[in-house]
C-alpha positions in Angstrom: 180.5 163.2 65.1 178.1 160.8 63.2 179.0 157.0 63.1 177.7 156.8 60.0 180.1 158.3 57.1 178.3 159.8 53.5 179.4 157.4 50.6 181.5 159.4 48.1 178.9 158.8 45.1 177.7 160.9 42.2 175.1 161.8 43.6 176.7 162.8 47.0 179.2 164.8 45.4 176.4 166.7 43.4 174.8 167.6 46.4 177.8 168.4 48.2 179.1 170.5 45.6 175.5 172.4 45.6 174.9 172.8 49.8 178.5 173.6 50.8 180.2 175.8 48.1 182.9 176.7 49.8 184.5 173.6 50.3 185.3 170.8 48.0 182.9 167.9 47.5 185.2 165.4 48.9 186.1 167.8 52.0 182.1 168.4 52.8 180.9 164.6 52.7 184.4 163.8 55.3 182.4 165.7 57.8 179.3 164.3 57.8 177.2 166.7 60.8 178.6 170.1 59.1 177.5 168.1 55.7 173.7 167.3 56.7 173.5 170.5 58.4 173.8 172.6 55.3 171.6 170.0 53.4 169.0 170.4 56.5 169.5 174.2 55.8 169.5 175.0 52.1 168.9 171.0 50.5 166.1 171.1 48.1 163.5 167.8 47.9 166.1 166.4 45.2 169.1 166.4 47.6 167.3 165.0 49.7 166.1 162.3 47.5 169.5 161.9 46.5 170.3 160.8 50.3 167.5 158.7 50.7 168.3 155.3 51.9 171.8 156.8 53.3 170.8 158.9 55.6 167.7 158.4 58.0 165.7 160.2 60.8 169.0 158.5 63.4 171.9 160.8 61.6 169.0 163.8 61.6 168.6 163.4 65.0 172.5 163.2 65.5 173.2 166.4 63.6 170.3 168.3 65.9 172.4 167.3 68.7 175.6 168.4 67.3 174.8 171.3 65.2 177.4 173.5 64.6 176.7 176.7 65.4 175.7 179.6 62.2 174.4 177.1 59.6 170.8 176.8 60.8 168.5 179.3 60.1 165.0 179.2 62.6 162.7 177.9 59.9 165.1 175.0 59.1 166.1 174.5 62.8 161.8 174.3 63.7 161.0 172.5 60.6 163.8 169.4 61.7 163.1 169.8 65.1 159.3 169.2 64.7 160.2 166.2 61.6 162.8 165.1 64.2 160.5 164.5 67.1 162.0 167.0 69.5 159.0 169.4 70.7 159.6 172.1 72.1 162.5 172.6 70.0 165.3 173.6 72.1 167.2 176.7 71.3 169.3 177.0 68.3 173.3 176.7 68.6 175.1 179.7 68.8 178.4 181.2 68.3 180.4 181.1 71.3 182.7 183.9 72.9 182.4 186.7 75.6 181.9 189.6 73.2 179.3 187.1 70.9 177.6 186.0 74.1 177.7 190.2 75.6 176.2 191.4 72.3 173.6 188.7 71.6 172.4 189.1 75.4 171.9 193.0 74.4 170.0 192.7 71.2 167.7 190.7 72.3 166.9 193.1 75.0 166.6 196.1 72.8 169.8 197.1 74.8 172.0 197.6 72.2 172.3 201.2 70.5 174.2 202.5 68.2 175.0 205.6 69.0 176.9 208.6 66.1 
């Protein structure tokens, strides 16, 4: 969804190897919003570093917008948010789906019980 690509560079593919595991360097950096969101989520300082002067507050911004849903966690998604500008934060992305949506709608009403 960003207009801007990640350059395939060392130093890209280092952090790309380190934030998304499960994919392959090359298949992480081709999709640039899931990319930034797991460096957004579990980047350190030096990835970040690493992305300086590629990436900016603009494709931040972008991936806020667009965030796929189950990468953020709510320290990372208030701690962009606030770097980002965007106060209040709005609510985190969520997983879509009747049964998702049913279930999350009960647990955070204390509605849901488990019951032996």
């Amino acid at each position: 969804m960003t207009k801007k690509s990640i350059p395939v560079t060392p130093a890209t593919l280092n952090v790309a190897r380190r934030v998304v595991w499960f994919k392959t360097p090359e298949e992480a950096l081709a999709d640039p919003v899931h990319f930034l969101a797991h460096v957004m989520t579990f980047g350190t300082i030096e990835d970040l570093i690493a992305l300086q002067g590629i990436v900016g507050n603009d494709e931040f911004n972008e991936v806020l917008e667009h965030a796929p849903p189950g990468i953020f966690d709510a320290r990372s998604w208030a701690y962009w948010n606030l770097k980002c500008g965007r106060q209040p934060a709005p609510p985190m992305p969520t997983r879509g789906g009747l049964f998702i949506g049913i279930m999350d709608f009960l647990i955070k009403r204390n509605m849901f019980y488990i019951f032996r």
